[in-house]
N, C-alpha and C positions, 0 to 999 in steps of 0.2 A: 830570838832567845828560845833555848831548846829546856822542856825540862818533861816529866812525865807523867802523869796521873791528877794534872791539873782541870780543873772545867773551862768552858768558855766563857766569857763575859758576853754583856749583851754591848751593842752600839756605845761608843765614847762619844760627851762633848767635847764638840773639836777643838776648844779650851780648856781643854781639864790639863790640870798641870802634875806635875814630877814632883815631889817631896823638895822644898828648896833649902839650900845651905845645909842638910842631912847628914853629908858624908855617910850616907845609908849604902852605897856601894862604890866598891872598891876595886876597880881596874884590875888584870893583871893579861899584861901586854894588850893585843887586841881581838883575843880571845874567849877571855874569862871575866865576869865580874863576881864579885861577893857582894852578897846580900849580908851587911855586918848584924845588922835585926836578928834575922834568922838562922844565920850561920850557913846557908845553901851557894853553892856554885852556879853559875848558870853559863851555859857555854853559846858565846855571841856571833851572831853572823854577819859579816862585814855592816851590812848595811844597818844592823844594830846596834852596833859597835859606833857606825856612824854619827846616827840620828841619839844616843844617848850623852857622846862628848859633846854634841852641837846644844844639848838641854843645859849643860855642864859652862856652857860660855853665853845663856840664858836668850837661847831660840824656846820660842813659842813651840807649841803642838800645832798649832794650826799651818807653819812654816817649816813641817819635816817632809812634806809630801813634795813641795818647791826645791827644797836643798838634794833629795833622792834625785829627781828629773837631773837638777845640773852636775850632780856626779857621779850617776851610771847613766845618763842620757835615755832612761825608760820612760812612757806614756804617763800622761798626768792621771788617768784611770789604775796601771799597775800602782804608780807611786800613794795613789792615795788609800788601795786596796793594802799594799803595803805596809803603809803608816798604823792603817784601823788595825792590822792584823795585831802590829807587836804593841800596841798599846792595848788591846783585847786580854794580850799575853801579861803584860806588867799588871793590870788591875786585876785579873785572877789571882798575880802573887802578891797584891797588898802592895806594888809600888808605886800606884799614883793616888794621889790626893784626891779625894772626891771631888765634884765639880759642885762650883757654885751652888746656892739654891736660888733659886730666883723668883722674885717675888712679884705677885702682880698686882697694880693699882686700882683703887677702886675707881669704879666705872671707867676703867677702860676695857 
């Protein structure tokens, strides 16, 4: 996803998930989504185009770096540097859900 004047996010967990049942974006061919929220364009890159229908038929985040490898046949290193990249991109524009909190037991 291309867009301009956005910041970087820091590191994702590798289960942070996508806004679910949303209809928060809106296809148009396999180029463009809407961000219905915002009202912003964002113009998609195949493999983003990708890995966002694949969230949309309710693939994990954890299982976009496996689905990249089996269908542009790239390193499990590119595919998972990949995956961080456009989800670094989505949570700067407010499209993923925060990730869990997780809480720790006492005395462990």
């Amino acid at each position: 996803m291309n867009e301009t004047n956005r910041p970087g996010a820091e590191a994702l967990d590798p289960d942070q998930t996508l806004p679910k049942g949303s209809g928060r974006l809106r296809f148009f061919g396999e180029e463009f989504v809407l961000d219905t929220v915002s009202g912003l364009f964002y113009r998609l890159t195949p493999a983003a185009h990708f890995v966002l229908r694949a969230h949309e038929r309710g693939v994990r985040t954890h299982q976009f770096p496996g689905l990249l490898r089996q269908r542009y046949g790239i390193d499990p290193a590119s595919a998972t540097r990949d995956v961080e990249l456009l989800l670094n991109q989505m949570a700067s524009m407010g499209l993923l859900d925060p990730p869990p909190q997780r809480t720790q037991e006492a005395g462990v």
